[in-house]
KOLDOZA-797605 format. One record per residue (C-alpha): z, y, x; residue in three letters. Coordinates in pm, whole numbers, padded with zeros to 5 digits, always signed. Layout:
KOLDOZA-797605
ZYXala/...
end
This chain:
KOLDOZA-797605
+02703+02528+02912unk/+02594+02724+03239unk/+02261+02610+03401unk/+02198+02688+03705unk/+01840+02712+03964unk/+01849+02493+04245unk/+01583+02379+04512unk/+01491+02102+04731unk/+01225+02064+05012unk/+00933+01822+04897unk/+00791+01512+05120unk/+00521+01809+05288unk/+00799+02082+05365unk/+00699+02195+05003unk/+00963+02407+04813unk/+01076+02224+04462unk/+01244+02431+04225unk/+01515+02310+03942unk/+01713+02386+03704unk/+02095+02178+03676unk/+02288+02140+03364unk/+02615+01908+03322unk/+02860+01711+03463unk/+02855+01360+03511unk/+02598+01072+03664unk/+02289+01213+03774unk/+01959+01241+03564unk/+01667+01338+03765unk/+01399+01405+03487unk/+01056+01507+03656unk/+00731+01642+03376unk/+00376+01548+03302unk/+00067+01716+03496unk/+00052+02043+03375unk/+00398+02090+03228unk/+00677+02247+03374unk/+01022+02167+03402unk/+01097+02356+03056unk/+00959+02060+02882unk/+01281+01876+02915unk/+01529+02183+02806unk/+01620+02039+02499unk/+01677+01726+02627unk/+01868+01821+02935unk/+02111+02018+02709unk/+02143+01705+02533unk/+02203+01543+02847unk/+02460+01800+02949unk/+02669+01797+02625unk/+02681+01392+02639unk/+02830+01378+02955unk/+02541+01365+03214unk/+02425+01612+03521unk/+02069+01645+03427unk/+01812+01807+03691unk/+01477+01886+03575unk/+01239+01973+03859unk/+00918+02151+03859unk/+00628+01929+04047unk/+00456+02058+04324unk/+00212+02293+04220unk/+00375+02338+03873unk/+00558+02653+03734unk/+00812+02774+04008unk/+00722+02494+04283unk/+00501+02577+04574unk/+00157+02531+04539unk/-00002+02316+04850unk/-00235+02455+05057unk/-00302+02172+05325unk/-00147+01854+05159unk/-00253+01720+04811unk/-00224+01620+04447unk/-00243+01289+04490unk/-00043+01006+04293unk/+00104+00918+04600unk/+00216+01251+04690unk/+00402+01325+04372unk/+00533+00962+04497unk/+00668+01089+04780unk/+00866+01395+04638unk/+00996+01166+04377unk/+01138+00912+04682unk/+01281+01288+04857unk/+01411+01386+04484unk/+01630+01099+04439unk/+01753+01076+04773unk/+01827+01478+04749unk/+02036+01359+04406unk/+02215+01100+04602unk/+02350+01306+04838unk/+02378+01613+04626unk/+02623+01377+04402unk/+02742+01118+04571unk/+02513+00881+04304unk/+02208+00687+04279unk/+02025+00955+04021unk/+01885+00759+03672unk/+01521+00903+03635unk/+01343+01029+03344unk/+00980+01084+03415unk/+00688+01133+03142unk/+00359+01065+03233unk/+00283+01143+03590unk/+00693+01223+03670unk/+00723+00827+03525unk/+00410+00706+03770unk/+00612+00894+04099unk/+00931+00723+04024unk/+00786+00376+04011unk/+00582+00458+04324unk/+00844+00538+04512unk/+00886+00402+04838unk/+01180+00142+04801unk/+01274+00243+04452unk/+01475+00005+04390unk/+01760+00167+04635unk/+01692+00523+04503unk/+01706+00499+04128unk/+01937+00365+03920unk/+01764+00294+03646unk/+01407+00442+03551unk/+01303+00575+03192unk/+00920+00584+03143unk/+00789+00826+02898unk/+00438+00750+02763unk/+00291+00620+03062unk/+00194+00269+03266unk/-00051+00197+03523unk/-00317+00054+03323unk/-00357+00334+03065unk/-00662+00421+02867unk/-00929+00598+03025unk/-01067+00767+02717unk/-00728+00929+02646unk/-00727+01025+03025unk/-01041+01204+03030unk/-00974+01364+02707unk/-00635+01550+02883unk/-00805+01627+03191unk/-01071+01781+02999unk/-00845+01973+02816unk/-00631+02065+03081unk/-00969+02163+03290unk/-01110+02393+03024unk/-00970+02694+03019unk/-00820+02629+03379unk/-01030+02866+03599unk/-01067+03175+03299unk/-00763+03158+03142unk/-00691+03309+02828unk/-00701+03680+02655unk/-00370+03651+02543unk/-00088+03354+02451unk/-00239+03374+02099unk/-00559+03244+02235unk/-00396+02961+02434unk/-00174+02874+02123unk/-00478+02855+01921unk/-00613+02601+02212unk/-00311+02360+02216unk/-00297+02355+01822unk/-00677+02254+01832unk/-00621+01973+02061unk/-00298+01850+01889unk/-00327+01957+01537unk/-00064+01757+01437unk/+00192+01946+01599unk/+00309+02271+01409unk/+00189+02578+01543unk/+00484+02747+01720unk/+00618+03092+01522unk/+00724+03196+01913unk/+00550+03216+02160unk/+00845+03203+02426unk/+00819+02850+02526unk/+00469+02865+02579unk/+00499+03172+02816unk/+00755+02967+03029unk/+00416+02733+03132unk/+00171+02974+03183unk/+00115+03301+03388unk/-00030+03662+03387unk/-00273+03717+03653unk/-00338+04046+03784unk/-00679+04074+03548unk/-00437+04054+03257unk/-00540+03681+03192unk/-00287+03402+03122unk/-00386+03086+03305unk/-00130+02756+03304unk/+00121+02715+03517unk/-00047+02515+03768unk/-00265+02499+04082unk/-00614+02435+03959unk/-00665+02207+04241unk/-00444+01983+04085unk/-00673+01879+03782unk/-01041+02003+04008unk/-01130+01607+04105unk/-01148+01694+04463unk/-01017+01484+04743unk/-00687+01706+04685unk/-00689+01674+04364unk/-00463+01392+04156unk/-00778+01239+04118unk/-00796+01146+04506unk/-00782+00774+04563unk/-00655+00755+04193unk/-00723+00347+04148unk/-00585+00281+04443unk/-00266+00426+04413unk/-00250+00320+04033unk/-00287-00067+04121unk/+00004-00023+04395unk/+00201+00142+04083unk/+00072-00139+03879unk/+00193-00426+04133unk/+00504-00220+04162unk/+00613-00299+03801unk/+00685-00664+03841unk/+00910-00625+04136unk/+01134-00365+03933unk/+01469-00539+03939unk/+01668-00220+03797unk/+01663-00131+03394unk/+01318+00036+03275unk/+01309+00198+02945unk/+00948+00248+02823unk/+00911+00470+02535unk/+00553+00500+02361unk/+00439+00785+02073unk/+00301+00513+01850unk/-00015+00791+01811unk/-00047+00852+02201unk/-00389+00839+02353unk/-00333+00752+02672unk/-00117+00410+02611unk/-00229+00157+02376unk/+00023-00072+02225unk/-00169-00367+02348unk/-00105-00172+02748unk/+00214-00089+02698unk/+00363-00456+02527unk/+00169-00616+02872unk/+00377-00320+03120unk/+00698-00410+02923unk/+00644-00776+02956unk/+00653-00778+03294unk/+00893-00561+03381unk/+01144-00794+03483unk/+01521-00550+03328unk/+01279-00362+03080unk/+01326-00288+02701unk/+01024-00118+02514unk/+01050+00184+02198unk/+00813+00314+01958unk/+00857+00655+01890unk/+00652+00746+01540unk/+00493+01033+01480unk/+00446+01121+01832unk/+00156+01143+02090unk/+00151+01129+02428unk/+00413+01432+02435unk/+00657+01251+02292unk/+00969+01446+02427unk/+00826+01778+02239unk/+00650+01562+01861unk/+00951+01389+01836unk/+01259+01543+02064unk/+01530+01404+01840unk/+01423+01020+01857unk/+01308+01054+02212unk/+01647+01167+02316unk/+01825+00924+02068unk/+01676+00624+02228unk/+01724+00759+02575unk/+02097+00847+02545unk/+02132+00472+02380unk/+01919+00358+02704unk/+02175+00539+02938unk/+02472+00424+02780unk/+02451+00080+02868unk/+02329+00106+03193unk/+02602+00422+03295unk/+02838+00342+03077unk/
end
């Protein structure tokens, strides 16, 4: 099935590259901080091959998207390009896009100004507003790391991830992980990111953080459209207790376990992620 780039201007006159697979209703599936859109290519195919249009979109200052030199990182910004995203979709295809959004991609879609006319339904993939702030810290400190030296090599920076998820499989390829990082021109690999994104600074995602997370929080309740919220049952950013309490007030929301996952559900457990998401889709697009 033929995939093909696309791009959209963000909510700052920020480029947004994509990639579009499929035909049928719109999926708009946005990544975590620090991904890139290549975290979803197994499920988009999925997607594609069960009768949906899926779009996955690199944030701003992820993988191909522009970095931001003047506007920020902000919870609220990746807000914004979620709002532009979906109303890009709309018009693109004539439909109200269902979103898919892990982690911070879930947070922008629920903080989207007037959501509720720009999604059709909303899938939220290990995250809700009150999360743990242990298991925060410990991915910003991971993600922070390495961030500013990089790596010798993608050996190195596979040795990295498999030390802070060791029970994830080391990969035999190395493919996928050179799809999220980059070769600088002192022969390092660094992520795929704009360090600014992770630094704490007032740019930074960090900026005004429980602020915008209580608006996301109050947002929940007032979520009229169907919310799927899948947790990895071994994720260390959303407790069960914080996740049964985000699912009980969402007012159209059913909540899944997904075993043997973490926080990265869609790459520990791809096949039951997608399983529950395609059931999730089917009775709200049928």
């Amino acid at each position: 099935m033929n995939k093909r780039t696309v791009e959209a201007i963000g909510a700052d006159d920020n480029p947004l590259f994509g990639d579009a697979i499929g035909e049928g209703p719109p999926v708009l599936l946005l990544h975590g901080g620090g991904q890139t859109r290549y975290a979803w290519e197994k499920t988009a195919s999925h997607l594609a091959e069960n009768g949906y249009r899926a779009f996955t979109f690199d944030m701003r200052g992820h993988g191909d998207s522009a970095w931001v030199t003047k506007a920020g990182y902000s919870f609220h910004d990746y807000a914004r390009d979620a709002a532009v995203l979906a109303d890009w979709l709309t018009e693109e295809t004539g439909r109200m896009p269902i979103g898919v959004g892990a982690s911070l991609g879930g947070l922008s879609m629920i903080g989207a100004e007037d959501e509720q006319h720009r999604f059709a339904a909303i899938a939220l993939v290990d995250i809700v507003p009150r999360m743990r702030q242990d298991g925060a810290q410990r991915i910003i400190s991971f993600m922070t790391a390495a961030a500013e030296e990089g790596f010798p090599d993608l050996e190195a920076a596979a040795d990295a991830i498999s030390a802070y998820m060791p029970h994830r499989s080391k990969p035999k390829s190395l493919g996928g992980l050179r799809k999220n990082m980059r070769q600088h021109d002192d022969g390092r690999w660094r992520w795929h990111w704009d360090p600014v994104f992770a630094s704490g600074g007032e740019r930074s995602i960090m900026a005004e953080a429980p602020k915008h997370l209580l608006r996301f929080d109050e947002a929940i309740e007032r979520l009229q459209l169907p919310v799927l919220l899948v947790r990895g049952m071994s994720s260390e950013l959303v407790g069960e207790e914080e996740a049964r309490d985000a699912a009980s007030r969402l007012p159209n929301g059913r909540y899944v376990d997904i075993e043997q996952a973490g926080h990265m559900i869609v790459g520990d457990r791809n096949d039951a992620f997608t399983e529950a998401l395609l059931s999730f889709l089917g009775d709200v697009q049928p």
